[in-house]
C-alpha positions in Angstrom: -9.5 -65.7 -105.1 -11.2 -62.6 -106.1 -11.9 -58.9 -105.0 -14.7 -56.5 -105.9 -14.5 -52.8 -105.4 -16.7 -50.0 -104.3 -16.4 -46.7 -105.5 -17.3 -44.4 -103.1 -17.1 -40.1 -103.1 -15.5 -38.3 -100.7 -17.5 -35.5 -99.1 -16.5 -33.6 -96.2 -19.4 -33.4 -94.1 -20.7 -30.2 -92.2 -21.3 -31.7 -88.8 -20.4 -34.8 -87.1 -22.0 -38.5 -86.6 -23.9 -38.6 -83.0 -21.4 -41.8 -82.0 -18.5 -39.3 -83.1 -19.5 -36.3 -80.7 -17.1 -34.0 -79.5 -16.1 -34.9 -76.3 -14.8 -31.6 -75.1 -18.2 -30.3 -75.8 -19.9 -32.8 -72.9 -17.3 -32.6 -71.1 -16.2 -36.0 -70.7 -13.1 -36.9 -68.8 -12.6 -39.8 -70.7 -10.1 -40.5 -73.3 -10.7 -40.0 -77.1 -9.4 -43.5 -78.1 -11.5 -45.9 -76.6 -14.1 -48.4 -77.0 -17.5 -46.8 -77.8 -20.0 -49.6 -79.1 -21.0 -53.3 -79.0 -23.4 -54.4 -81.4 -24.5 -58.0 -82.4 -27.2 -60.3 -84.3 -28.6 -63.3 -83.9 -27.2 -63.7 -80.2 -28.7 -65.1 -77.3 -32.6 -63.1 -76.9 -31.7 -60.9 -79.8 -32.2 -61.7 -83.4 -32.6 -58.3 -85.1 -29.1 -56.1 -85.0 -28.6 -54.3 -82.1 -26.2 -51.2 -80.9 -25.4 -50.4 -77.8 -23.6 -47.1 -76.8 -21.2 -47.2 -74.1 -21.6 -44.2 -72.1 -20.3 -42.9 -69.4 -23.2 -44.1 -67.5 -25.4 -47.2 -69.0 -28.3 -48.6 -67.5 -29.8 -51.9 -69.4 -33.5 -52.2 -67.5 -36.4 -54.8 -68.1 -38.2 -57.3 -66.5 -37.0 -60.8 -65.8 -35.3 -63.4 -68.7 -35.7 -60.5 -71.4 -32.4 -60.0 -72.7 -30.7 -57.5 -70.0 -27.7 -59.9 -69.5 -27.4 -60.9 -73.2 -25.9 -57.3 -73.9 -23.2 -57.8 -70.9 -22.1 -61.3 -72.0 -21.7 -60.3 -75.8 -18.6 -58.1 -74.0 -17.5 -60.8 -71.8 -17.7 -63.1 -74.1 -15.3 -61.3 -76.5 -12.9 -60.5 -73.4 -13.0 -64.2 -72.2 -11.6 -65.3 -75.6 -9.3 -62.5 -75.5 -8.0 -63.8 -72.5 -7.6 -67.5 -73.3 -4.6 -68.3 -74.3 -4.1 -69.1 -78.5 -2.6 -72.6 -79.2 -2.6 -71.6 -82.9 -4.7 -75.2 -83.1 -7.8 -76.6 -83.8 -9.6 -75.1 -81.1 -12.7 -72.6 -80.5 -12.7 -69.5 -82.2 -15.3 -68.2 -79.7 -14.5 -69.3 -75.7 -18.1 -70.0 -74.2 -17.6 -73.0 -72.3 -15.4 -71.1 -69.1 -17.1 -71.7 -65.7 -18.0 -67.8 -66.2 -20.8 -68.9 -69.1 -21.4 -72.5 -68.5 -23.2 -72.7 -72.1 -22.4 -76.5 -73.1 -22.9 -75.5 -76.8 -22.3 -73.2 -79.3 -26.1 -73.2 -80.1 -27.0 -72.4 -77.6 -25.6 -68.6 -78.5 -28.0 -68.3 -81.5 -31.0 -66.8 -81.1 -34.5 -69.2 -81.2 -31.7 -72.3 -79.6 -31.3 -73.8 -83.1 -30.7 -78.2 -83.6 -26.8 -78.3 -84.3 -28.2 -79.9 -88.1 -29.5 -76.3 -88.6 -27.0 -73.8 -90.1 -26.8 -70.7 -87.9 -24.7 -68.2 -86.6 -24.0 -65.3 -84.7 -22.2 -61.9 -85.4 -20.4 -59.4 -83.0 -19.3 -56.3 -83.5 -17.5 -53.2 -81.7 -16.7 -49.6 -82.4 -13.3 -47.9 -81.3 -12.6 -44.4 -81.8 -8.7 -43.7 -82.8 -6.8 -41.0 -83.2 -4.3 -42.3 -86.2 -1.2 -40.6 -87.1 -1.3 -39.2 -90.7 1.2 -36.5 -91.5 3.2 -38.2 -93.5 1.0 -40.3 -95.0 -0.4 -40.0 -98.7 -2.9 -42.2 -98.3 -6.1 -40.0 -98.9 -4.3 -37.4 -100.2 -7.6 -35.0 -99.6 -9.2 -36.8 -96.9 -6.0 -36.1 -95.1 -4.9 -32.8 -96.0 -8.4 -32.1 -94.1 -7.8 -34.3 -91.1 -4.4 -32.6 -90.3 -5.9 -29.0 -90.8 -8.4 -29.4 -88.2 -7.6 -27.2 -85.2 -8.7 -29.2 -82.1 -7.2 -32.0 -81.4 -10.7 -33.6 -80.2 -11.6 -33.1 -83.6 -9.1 -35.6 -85.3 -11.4 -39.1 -84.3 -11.8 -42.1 -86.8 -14.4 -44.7 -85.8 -13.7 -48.3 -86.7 -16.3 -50.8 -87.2 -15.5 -54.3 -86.6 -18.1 -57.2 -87.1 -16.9 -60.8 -87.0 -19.5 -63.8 -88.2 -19.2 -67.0 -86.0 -20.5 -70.6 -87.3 -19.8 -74.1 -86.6 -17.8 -76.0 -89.2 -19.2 -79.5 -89.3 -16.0 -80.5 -90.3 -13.5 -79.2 -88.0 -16.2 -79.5 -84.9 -15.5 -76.3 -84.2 -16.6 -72.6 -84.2 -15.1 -70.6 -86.8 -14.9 -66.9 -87.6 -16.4 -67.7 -90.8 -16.4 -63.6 -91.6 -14.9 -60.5 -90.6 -15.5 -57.0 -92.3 -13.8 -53.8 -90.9 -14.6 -50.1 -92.0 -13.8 -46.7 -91.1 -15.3 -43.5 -91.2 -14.0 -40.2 -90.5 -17.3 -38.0 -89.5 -19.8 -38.5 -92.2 -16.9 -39.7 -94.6 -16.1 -43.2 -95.5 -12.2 -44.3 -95.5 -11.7 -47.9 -96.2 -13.5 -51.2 -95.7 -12.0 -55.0 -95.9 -14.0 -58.0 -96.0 -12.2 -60.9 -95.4 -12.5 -64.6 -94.8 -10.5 -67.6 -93.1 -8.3 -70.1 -95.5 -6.3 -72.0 -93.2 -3.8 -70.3 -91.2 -4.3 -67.0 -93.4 -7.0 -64.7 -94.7 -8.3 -65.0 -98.2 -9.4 -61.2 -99.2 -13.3 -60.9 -100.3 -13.8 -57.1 -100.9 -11.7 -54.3 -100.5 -12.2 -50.7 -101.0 -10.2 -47.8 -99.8 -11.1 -44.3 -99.9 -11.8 -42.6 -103.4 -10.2 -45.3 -105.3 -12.2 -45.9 -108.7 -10.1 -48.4 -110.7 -10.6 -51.8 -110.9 -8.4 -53.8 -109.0 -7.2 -57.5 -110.8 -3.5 -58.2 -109.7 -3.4 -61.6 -108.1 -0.1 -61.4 -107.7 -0.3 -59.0 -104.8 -3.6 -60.3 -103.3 -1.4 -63.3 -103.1 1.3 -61.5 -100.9 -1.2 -59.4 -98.4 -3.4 -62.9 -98.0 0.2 -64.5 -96.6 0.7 -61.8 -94.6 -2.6 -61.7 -92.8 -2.7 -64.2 -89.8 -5.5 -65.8 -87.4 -5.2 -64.3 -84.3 -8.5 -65.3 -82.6 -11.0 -63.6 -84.1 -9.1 -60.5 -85.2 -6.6 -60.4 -88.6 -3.3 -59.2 -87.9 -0.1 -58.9 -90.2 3.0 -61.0 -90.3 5.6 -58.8 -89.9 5.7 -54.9 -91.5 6.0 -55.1 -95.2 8.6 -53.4 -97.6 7.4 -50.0 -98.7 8.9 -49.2 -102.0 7.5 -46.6 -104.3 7.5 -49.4 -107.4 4.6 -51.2 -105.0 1.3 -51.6 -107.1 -1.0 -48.5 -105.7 -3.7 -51.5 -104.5 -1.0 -53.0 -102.3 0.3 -49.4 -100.9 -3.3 -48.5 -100.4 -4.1 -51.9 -98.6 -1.0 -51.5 -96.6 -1.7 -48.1 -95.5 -5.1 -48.7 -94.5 -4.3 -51.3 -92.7 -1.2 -49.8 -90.9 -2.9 -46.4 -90.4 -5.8 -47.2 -89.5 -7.5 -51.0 -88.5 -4.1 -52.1 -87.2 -4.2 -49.5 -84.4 -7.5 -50.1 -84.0 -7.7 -54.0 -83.7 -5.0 -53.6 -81.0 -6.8 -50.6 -79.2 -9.7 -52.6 -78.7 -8.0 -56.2 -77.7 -6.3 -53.8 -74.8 -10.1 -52.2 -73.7 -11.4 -55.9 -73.8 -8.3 -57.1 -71.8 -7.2 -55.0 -69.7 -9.7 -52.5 -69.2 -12.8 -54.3 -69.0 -13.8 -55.5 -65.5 -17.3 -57.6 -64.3 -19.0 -58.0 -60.7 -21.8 -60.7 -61.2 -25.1 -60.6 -59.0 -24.6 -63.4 -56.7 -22.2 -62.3 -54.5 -21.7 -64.2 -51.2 -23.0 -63.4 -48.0 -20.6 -61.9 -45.3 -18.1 -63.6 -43.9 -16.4 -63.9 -40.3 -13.2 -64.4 -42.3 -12.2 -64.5 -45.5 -9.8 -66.8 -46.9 -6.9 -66.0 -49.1 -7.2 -66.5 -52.8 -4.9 -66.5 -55.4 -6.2 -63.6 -57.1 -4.8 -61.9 -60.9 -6.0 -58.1 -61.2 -8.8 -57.1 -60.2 -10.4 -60.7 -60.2 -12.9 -60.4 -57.5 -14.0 -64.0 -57.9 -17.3 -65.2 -59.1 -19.6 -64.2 -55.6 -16.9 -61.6 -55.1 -15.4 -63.4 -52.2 -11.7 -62.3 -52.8 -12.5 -58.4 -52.8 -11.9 -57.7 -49.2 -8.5 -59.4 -50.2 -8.0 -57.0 -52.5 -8.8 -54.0 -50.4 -6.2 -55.1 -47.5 -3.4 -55.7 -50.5 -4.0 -51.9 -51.9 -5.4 -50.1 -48.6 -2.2 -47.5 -49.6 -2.3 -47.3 -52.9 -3.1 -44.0 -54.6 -6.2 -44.2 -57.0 -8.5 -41.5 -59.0 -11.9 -40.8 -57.6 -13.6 -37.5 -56.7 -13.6 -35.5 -53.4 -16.7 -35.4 -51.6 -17.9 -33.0 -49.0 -18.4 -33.9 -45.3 -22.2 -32.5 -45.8 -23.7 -34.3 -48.7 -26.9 -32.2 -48.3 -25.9 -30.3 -51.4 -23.9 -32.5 -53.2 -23.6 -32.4 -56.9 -21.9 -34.8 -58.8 -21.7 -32.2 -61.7 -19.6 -29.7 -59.6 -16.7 -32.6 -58.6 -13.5 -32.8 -59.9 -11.4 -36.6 -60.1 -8.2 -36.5 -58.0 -6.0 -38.6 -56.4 -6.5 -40.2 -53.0 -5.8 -43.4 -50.8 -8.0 -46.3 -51.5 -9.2 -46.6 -47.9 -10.2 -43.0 -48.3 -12.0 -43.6 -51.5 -13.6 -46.6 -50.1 -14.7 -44.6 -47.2 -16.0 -41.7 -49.7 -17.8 -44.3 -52.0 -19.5 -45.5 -48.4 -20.9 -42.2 -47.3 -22.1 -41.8 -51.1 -24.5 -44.8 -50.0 -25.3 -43.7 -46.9 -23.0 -46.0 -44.9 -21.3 -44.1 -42.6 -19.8 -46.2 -40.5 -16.1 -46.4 -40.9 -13.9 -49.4 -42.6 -11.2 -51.1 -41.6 -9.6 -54.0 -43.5 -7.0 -56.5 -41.3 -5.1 -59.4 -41.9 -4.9 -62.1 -39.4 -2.6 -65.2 -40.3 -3.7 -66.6 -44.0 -7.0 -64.8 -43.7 -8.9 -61.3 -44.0 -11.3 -60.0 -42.2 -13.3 -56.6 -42.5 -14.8 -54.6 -39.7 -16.9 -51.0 -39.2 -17.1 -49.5 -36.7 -20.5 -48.2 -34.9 -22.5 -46.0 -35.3 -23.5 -46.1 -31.6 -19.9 -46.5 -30.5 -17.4 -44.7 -33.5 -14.3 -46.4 -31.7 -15.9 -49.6 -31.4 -15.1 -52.2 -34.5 -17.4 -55.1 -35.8 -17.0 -57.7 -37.9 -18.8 -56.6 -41.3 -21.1 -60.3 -40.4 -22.7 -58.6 -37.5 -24.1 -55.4 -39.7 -26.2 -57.2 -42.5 -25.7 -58.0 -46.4 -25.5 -54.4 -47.4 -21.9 -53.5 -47.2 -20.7 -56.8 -47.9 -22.8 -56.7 -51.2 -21.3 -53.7 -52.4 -17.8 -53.8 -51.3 -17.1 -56.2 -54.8 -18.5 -53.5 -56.5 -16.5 -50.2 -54.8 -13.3 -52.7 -55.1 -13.1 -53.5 -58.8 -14.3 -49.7 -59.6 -11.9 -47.5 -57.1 -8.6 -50.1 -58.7 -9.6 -49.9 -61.6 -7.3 -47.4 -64.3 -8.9 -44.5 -65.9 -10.8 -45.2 -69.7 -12.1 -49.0 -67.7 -15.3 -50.2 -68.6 -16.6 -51.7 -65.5 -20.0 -53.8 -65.9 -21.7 -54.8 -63.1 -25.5 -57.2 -62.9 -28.1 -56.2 -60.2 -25.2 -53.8 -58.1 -28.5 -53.1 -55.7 -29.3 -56.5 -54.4 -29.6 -56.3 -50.5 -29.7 -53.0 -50.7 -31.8 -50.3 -48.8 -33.6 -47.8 -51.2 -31.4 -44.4 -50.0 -28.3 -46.8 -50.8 -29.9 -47.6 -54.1 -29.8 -44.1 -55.1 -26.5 -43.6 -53.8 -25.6 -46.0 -56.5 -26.0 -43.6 -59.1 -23.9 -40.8 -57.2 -21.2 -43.0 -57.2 -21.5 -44.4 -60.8 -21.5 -40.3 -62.0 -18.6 -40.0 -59.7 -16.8 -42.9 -61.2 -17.6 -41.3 -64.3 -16.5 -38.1 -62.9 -12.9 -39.7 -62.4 -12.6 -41.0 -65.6 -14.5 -45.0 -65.5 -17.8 -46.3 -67.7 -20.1 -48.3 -66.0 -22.6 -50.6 -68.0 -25.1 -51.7 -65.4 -28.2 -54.1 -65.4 -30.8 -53.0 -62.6 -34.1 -53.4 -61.5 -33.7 -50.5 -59.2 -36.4 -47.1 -60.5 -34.5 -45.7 -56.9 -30.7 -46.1 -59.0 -32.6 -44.5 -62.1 -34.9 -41.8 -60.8 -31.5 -40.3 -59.3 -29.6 -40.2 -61.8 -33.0 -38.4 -63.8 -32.3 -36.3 -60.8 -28.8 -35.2 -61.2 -29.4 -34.6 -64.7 -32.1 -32.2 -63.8 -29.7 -30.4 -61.3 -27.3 -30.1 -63.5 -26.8 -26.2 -65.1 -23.9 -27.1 -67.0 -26.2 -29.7 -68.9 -23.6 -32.5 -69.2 -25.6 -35.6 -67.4 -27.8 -35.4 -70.2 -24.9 -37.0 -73.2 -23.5 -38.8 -70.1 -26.6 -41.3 -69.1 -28.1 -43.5 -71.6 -30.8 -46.0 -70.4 -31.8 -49.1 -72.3 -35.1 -50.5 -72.1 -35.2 -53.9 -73.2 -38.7 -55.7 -74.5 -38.2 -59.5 -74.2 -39.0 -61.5 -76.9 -42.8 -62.5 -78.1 -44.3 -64.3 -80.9 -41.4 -66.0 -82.1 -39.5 -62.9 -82.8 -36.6 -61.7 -80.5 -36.1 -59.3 -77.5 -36.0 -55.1 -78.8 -33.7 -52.8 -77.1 -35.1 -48.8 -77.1 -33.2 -46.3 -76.3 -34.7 -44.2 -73.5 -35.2 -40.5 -74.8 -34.1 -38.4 -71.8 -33.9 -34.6 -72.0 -32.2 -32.0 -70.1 -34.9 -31.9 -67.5 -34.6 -35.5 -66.8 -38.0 -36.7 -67.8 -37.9 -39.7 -70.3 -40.1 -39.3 -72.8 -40.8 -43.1 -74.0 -40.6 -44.5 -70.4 -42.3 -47.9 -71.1 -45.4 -48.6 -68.8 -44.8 -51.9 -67.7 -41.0 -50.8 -67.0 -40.2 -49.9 -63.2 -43.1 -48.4 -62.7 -44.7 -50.5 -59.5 -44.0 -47.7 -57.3 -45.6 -45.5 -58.9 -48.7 -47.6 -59.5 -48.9 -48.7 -56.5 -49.4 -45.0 -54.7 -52.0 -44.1 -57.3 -53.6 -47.4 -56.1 -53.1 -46.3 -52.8 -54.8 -43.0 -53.2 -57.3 -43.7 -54.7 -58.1 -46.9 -52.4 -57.8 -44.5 -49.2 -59.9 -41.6 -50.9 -62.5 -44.2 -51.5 -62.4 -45.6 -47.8 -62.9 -42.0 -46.7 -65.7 -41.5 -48.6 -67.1 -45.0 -47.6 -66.1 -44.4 -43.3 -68.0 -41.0 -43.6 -71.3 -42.5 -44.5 -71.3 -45.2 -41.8 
């Protein structure tokens, strides 16, 4: 066993980290404490590091088998382990083999498909911010005298990095978390790091360093206890039971204690409850409408894998009181910016979220015997109700969707692939009036689209908006797929307060576009060619 140290100074920085912003000063309505970043190597498309910030509003767009769903399943693949229960035996550190993946090996995860002879891995990674309770805690004796002083509460945020390395041990047959390093930065300021790695049923410490700290620290004796007391939990390090804080401790094992207690034990468990319980998916095949739907046994907000059990779900909470935001009866000047999350039935939600798309025909969910069965009424005839099979894929496409994000609580991060299929273009870009809204009331959505009609409005409401919020709210992701060997590149798009985007890609969503140029010009040129005849 052995541990190194870092030395590192403590500065107090003048301004804060971009992934640290203020959230008062954008006005988010979501919580301090919450899950801000996924980041990974190696995985899937990807074989550089990549960071993704989770936004209120995230759009991942490229064109076809570039990457785009490699981002979502890095989350889901984390919560599917999560989820799965821990024998504490020989058994997958990583769960990739539910019917939600399908992937038949752990290769196939790695980036460029490597033989299982090759040695390979992958890393994940997240980002929390916490607000940690240190008043009476002489940890970082200046570090914290500062924390505590700060006047806004806002202001008291530590971000937490967690990156885990996953391999397969040839010996076990299995994949391991061969590595896990955690750090934590207060603004600009660095806190504590731990680098440790598996040894049976425990952790076996590799690095440690923990604020100012610049002595050399040698004593086995107390490695040996904090290595017993760290446990495999999955892939996160938790301790056996609160040790006995006595003031004749060694400073190493009271610093390693405190860091741990204060600061990555809070975190660890913040983010297994965002991965758990707060992160809900709605994949893009969803079924077509049905006559009648069938009851399932369903657990949450488990729509099913074509979304067949969310009309289900509607009829079971039709009553129940959720957040959303009020929308007006003329949507002519609606602005997202100007709304306000409150609380309201689900059927009137659901009948909000509707109008938002352009759907204005009215809802109504029934139960009749062991089955379900949802009918709107007509436009035509307002007191006359049809089965939702008679009215085309539209609204059954998108009632998975409005389902999972009108029951789900505030601070969930809701991910949804290709929300526009069967879609008409004005419902499109009522998509993105209802993901502002759901971030108006509190939700995150990370989306994968094709849609420019989901995009250009949310570029709208950005531009519309005086206050100038949109503009920290929306972050769109272009991704490049891979080429010559190397993998897929996410960039960021740049988009300002007017809602242009200044690096918008030219092969990216831009068909439209190039197709009325093409049009123009073809018809000027036809003009030009029918007045000589």
């Amino acid at each position: 066993m052995y541990l190194t140290k870092q030395t590192v100074s403590m500065i107090m920085p003048l301004k804060t980290q971009e992934s640290e912003m203020s959230l008062e000063s954008n006005n988010y309505p979501l919580s301090e404490q919450r899950l801000t970043q996924v980041h990974f190597e190696s995985f899937k498309a990807f074989e550089q590091r990549v960071q993704v910030d989770l936004n209120p509003v995230t759009l991942i767009a490229g064109v076809n088998s570039g990457g785009k769903t490699s981002i979502l399943q890095s989350l889901l693949l984390a919560r599917q382990t999560l989820i799965t229960p821990y024998r504490q035996t020989v058994e997958n550190a990583l769960k990739y083999d539910s019917e939600l993946f399908g992937f038949a090996s752990f290769y196939e995860l790695i980036f460029g498909n490597p033989l299982p002879n090759d040695k390979g891995g992958i890393q994940l990674g997240f980002t929390v911010q916490i607000k940690p309770q240190l008043a009476s805690n002489s940890l970082f004796p200046k570090w914290s005298d500062y924390f505590n002083e700060l006047p806004a509460e806002s202001e008291k945020v530590v971000c937490v990095d967690l990156n885990i390395q996953f391999n397969y041990d040839d010996k076990q047959q299995i994949v391991v978390a061969s590595q896990i390093e955690m750090s934590a930065h207060f603004r600009q300021s660095h806190c504590g790091s731990l680098i440790i790695e598996p040894q049976g049923e425990t952790w076996r410490i590799k690095q440690l360093c923990v604020g100012d700290i610049e002595q050399e620290i040698n004593d086995e004796n107390w490695i040996n206890l904090v290595e017993q007391r760290l446990s495999v939990d999955r892939f996160m390090p938790v301790l056996k039971g609160q040790p006995v804080w006595t003031s004749d401790m060694p400073k190493p094992e009271r610093l390693f204690y405190g860091m741990f207690i204060s600061i990555f034990t809070p975190a660890l468990a913040l983010l297994r409850e965002e991965l758990e319980k707060r992160l809900f998916y709605v994949g893009p095949l969803r079924s077509a409408p049905q006559r009648y739907y069938l009851r399932q046994s369903v657990v949450g907000l488990d729509v099913g894998t074509s979304g067949e059990a969310a009309v289900q779900l509607l009829y079971e909470n039709w009553e129940k009181s959720v957040n959303f935001v009020s929308i007006p009866d003329n949507l002519e000047n609606f602005r997202p910016a100007q709304t306000e999350s409150t609380s309201m039935a689900l059927k009137k939600a659901v009948r909000q979220a509707l109008r938002l798309l352009g759907m204005e025909q009215l809802l109504t969910v029934k139960k009749q015997g062991e089955s379900y069965e949802a009918l709107l009424s007509l436009l035509s005839k307002p007191q006359t109700d049809v089965s939702i099979v008679e009215v085309g894929f539209g609204v059954s496409q998108i009632l998975p969707i409005i389902a999972v994000s009108l029951l789900s609580p505030v601070n969930s991060l809701l991910i949804f692939e290709q929300p526009e299929i069967h879609l008409h273009p004005r419902a499109q870009a009522g998509l993105g009036e209802f993901f502002l809204c759901l971030a108006r009331s509190g939700r995150r959505v990370l989306v994968e689209t094709h849609s420019d009609h989901l995009i250009n409005r949310l570029r709208r409401r950005i531009a519309e908006d005086k206050s100038n919020h949109f503009e920290n709210w929306v972050n769109i992701l272009f991704v490049h797929p891979p080429e010559n060997g190397r993998g897929a590149v996410v960039e960021k798009g740049r988009i300002d307060r007017y809602g242009q985007i200044e690096n918008w890609p030219p092969s990216f969503l831009a068909e439209s576009a190039n197709d009325a140029r093409a049009i123009m010009l073809a018809a000027s040129t036809k003009r030009i060619e029918d007045r000589k005849q």
